[in-house]
N, C-alpha and C positions, 0 to 999 in steps of 0.2 A: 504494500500500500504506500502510495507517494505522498510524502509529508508538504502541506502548503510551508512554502519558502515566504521567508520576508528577508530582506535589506536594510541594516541599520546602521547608521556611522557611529563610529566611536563616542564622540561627543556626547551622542543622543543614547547610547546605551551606557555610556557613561552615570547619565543624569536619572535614566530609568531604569537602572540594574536589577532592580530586587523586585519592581512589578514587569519587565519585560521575562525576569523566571520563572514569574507565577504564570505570566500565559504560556511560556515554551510547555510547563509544566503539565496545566491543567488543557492546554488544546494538541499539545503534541506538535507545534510548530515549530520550524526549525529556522534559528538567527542565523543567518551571515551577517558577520560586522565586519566594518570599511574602514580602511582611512587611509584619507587623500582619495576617494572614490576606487581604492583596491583593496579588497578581500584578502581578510587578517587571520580571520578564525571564523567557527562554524560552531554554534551553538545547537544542540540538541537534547530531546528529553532520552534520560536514561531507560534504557529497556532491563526487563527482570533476564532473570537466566535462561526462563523459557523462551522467550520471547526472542532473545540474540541465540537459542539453541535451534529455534526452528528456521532462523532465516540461513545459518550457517548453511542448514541443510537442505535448504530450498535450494541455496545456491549451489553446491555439489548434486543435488540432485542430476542424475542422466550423465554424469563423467568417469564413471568408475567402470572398470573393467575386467574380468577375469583373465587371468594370464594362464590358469593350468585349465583339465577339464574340470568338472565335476564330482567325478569320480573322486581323483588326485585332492581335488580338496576339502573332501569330506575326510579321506582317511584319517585314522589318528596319526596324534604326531608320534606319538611315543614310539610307533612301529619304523617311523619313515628315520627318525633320531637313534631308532637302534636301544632302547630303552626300554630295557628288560622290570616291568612293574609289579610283576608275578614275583620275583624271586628275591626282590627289592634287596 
């Protein structure tokens, strides 16, 4: 979901810091601040763990690939290791 941007000069967030974090906060808007009319930093509201866990995997989502068959990757490892667990 794309977060509505705003533009704010330094100056001006300067002057309104602590109500321009209640609204990043409560609307999920995201500041870029200026100065000199160039983009200094980017303000954003904090996401919980879920939240930055599902986007992670949004975004790997469809890039992963199997290099052995199927088979090869179910086996246990212990056998494939030579790792005698019987006899320990």
């Amino acid at each position: 979901m794309a977060r509505k941007k705003e533009v704010v000069p330094a100056g001006e967030f300067k002057q309104g810091c602590l109500a321009l974090l209640d609204r990043v906060a409560s609307q999920g808007l995201e500041l870029v601040i200026t100065k000199r009319g160039r983009a200094v930093a980017r303000l954003v509201p904090v996401e919980s763990g879920s939240e930055r866990e599902q986007a992670v995997l949004a975004e790997l989502r469809g890039r992963a690939r199997m290099l052995v068959d199927e088979e090869s990757f179910l086996e246990p490892t212990a056998s494939v290791a030579g790792w005698d667990l019987d006899g320990r």
